[in-house]
RODO-2510 file (C-alpha; in nm, 4 decimals, decimal comma):
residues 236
     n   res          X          Y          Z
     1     x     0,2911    -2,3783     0,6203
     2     x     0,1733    -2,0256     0,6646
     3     x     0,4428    -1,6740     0,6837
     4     x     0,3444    -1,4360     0,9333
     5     x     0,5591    -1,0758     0,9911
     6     x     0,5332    -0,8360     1,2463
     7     x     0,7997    -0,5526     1,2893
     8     x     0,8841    -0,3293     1,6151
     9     x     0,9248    -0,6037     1,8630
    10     x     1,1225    -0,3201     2,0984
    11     x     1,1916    -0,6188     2,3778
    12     x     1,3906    -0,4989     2,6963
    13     x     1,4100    -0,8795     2,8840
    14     x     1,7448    -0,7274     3,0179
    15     x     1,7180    -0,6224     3,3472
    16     x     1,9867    -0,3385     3,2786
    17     x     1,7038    -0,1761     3,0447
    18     x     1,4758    -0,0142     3,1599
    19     x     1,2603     0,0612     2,8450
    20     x     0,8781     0,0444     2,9493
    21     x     0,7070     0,0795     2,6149
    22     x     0,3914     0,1435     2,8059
    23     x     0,5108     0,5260     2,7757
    24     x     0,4048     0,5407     2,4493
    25     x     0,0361     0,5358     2,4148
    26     x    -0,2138     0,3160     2,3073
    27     x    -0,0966    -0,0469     2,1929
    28     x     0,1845    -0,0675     2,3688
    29     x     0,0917    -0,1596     2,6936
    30     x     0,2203    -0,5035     2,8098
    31     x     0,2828    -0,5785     2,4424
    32     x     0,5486    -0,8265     2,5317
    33     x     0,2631    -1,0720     2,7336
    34     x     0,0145    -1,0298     2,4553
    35     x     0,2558    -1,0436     2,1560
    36     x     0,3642    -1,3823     2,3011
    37     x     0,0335    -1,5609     2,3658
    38     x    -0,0937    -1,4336     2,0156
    39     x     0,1858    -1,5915     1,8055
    40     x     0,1566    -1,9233     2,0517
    41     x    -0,1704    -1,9571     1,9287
    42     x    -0,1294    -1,8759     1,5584
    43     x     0,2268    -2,0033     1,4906
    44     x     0,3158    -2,3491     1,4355
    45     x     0,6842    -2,4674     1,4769
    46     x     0,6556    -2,5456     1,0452
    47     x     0,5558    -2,1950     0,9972
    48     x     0,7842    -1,8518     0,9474
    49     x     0,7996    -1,5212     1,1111
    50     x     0,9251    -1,2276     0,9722
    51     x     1,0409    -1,0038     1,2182
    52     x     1,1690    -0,6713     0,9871
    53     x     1,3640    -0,4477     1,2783
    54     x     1,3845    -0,3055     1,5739
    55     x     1,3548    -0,6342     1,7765
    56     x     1,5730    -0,4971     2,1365
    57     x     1,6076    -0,1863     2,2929
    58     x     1,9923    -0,3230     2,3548
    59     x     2,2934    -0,1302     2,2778
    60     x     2,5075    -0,4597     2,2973
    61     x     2,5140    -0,7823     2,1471
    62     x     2,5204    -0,9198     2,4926
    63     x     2,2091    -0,7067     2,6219
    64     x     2,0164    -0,8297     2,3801
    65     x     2,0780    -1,2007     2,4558
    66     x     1,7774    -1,2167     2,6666
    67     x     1,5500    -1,0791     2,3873
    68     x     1,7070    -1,3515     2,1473
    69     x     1,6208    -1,6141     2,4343
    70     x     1,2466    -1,5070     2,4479
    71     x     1,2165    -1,5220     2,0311
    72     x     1,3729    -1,8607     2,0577
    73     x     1,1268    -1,9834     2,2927
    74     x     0,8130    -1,9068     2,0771
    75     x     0,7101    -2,1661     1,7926
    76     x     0,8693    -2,1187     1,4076
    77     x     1,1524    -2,0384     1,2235
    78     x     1,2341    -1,6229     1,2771
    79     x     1,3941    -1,4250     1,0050
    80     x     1,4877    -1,1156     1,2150
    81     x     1,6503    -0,8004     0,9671
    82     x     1,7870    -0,4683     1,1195
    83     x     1,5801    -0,1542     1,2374
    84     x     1,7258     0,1650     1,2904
    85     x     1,7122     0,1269     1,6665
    86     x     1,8765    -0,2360     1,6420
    87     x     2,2471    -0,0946     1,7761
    88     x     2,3355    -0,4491     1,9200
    89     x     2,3316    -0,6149     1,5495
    90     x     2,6591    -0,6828     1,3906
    91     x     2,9031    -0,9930     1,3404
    92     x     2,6273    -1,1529     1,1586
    93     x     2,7648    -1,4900     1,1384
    94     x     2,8381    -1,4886     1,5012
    95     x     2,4107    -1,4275     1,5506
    96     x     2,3129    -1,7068     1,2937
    97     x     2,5076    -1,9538     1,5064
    98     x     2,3065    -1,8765     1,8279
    99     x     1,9720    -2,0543     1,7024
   100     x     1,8721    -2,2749     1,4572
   101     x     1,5010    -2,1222     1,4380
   102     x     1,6476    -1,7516     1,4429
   103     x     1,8389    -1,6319     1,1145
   104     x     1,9481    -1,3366     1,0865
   105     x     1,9474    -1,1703     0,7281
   106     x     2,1545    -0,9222     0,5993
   107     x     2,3017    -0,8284     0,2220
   108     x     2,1806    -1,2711     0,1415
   109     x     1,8653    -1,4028     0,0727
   110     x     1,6946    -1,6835     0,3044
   111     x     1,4518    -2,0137     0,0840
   112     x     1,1670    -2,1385     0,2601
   113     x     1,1828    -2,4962     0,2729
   114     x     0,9359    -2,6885     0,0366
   115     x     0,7855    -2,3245    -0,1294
   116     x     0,8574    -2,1566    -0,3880
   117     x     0,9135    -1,8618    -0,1890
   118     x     1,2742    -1,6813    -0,0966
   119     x     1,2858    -1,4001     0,1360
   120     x     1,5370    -1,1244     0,1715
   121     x     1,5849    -0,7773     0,4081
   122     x     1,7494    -0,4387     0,4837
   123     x     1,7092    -0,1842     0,7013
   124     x     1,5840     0,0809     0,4322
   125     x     1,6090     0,4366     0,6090
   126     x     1,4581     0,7896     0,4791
   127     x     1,3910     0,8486     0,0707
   128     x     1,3979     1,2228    -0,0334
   129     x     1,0860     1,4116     0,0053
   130     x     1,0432     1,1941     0,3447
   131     x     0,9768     1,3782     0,6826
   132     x     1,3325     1,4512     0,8064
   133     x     1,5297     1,3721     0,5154
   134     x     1,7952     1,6059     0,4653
   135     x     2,1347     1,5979     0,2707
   136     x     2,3298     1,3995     0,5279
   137     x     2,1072     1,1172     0,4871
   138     x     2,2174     1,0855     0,1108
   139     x     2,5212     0,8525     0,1957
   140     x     2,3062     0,6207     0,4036
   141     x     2,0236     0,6385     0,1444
   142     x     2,2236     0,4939    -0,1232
   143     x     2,4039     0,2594     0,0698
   144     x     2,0439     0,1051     0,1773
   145     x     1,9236     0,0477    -0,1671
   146     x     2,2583    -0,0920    -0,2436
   147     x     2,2105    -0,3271     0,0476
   148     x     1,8574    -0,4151    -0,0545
   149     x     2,0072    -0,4908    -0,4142
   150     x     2,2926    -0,7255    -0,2989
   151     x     1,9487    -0,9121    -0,1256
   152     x     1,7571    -0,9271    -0,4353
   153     x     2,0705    -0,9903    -0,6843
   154     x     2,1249    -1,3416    -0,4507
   155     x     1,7972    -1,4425    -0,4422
   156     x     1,7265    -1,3916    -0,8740
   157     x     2,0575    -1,5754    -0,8911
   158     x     2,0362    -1,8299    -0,6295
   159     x     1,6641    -1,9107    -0,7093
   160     x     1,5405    -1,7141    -1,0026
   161     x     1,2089    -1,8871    -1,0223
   162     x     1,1061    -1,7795    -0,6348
   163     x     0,8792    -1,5320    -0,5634
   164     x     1,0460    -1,2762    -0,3464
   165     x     0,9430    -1,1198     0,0078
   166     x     1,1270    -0,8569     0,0927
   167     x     1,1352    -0,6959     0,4013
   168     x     1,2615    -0,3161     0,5288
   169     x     1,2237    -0,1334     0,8526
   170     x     1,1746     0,2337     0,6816
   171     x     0,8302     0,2690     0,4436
   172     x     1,0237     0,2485     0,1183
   173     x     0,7481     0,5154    -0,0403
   174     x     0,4737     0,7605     0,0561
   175     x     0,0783     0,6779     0,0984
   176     x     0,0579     0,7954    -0,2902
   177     x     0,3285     0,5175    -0,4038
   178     x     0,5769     0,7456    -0,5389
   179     x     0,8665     0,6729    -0,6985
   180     x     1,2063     0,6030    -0,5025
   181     x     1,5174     0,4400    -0,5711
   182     x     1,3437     0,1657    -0,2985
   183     x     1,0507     0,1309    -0,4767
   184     x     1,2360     0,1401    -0,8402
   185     x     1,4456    -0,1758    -0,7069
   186     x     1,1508    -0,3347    -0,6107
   187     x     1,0164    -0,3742    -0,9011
   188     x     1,3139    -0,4346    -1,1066
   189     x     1,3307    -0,7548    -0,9504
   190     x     0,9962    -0,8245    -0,9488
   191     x     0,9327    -0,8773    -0,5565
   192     x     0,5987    -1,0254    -0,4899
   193     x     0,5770    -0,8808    -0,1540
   194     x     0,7143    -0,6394     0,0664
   195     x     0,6769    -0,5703     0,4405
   196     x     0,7609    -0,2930     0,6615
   197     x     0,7570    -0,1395     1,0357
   198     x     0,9005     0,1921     1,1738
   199     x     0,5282     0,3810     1,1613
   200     x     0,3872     0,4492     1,4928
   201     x     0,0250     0,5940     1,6051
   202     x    -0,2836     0,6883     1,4380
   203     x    -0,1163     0,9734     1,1914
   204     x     0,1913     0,7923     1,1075
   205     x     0,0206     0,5162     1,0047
   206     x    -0,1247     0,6999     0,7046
   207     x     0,2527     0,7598     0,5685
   208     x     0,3307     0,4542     0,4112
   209     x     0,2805     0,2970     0,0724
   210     x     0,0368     0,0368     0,1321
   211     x    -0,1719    -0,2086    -0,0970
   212     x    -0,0782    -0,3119    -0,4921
   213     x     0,1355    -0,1010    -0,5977
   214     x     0,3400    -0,1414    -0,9590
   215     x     0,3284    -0,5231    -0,9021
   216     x     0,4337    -0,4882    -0,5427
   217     x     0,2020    -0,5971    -0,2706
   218     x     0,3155    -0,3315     0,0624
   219     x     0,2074    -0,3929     0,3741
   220     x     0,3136    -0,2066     0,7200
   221     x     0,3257    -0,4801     0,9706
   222     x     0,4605    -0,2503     1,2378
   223     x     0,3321    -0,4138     1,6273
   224     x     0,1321    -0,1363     1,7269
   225     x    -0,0261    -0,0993     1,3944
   226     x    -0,1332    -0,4731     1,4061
   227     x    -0,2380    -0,5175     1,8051
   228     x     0,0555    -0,7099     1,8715
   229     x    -0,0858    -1,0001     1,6535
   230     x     0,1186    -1,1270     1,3734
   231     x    -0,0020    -1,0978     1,0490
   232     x    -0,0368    -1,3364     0,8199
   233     x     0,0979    -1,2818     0,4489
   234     x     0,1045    -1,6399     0,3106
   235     x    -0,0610    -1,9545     0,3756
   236     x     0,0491    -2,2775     0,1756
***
């Protein structure tokens, strides 16, 4: 069984959206096509995906049932979590009952069959010192690591023996690993792993936390970043 993750999926199967990612730059052109043949040939139907935000360029639930369709049709179980461009995602229990190989996680915690692995997810958003924060993002800040907490508090209870994958949208820290209140939960609960999207292009990739850091491996697994091929993070 291996766990793969790649963030940033920004699908537009609608025909309503018209949301050519091409636009962009470099990496994004036909990323769709070549995101799908690369997981066929690396994913298995026994492995996992983690797909940490910003899966469809959808404002509604309902636009975004044609994204959901194409992530159904490609091999494994999907653990999708919110990005800051995900508008479509609320009434959560309404999504997990759409797929049995898509689940969608939010404030709960998700086992992986036969490992001793649990994952969990949030959204994550800007820490202070970040490009753009300002005081209006204080209230959303705080909520966030509250969010990520409720995650982590279900899976120490639920399996306290697991080693934990935890996945944002937002870097939770700098290049230079600084302290947030992201990072502090982190390793409060001793997470084994955490993964992360949002960064685009050549500069931006440079402005998140990355490698070992206080116990934590980081990784940025944003598409772009990673060619559109998934990336794997464990391997039984």
């Amino acid at each position: 069984m291996k766990i793969f993750a790649i963030a940033d999926l920004h699908l537009s199967f609608n025909e309503n959206i018209d949301k050519p990612m091409d636009k962009f730059g470099t990496g994004w052109e036909n990323h769709a096509d070549r995101l799908g043949s690369a997981w066929r040939d690396l994913v298995t139907d026994d492995d996992i995906v983690l797909i940490p935000g910003d899966v469809s360029w959808a404002l509604k639930l309902e636009d975004a049932m044609d994204d959901f369709a194409w992530i159904h049709s490609l091999p494994g179980t999907k653990i999708v979590s919110k990005g800051n461009h995900d508008l479509w995602w609320g009434r959560i229990n309404y999504l997990n009952s759409l797929y049995d190989d898509i689940i969608f996680l939010q404030n709960d915690c998700y086992k992986v069959d036969g490992e001793n692995i649990v994952v969990t997810a949030t959204r994550g958003w800007l820490y202070p010192g970040s490009d753009e924060y300002t005081q209006h993002d204080e209230k959303i800040y705080a909520r966030e690591v509250h969010r990520l907490r409720l995650g982590l508090d279900a899976a120490s209870k639920e399996y306290p023996d697991s080693k934990i994958i935890a996945c944002l949208h937002y870097p939770p820290s700098d290049p230079a690993g600084r302290e947030t209140e992201f990072t502090n939960v982190l390793e409060e609960y001793g997470v084994w792993k955490c993964v992360y999207g949002h960064l685009h292009g050549q500069i931006a990739y440079g402005r998140g936390i990355k490698g070992n850091v206080r116990g934590v491996s980081y990784q940025l697994v944003s598409l772009d970043y990673l060619g559109a091929v998934p990336k794997l993070i464990y391997e039984s």
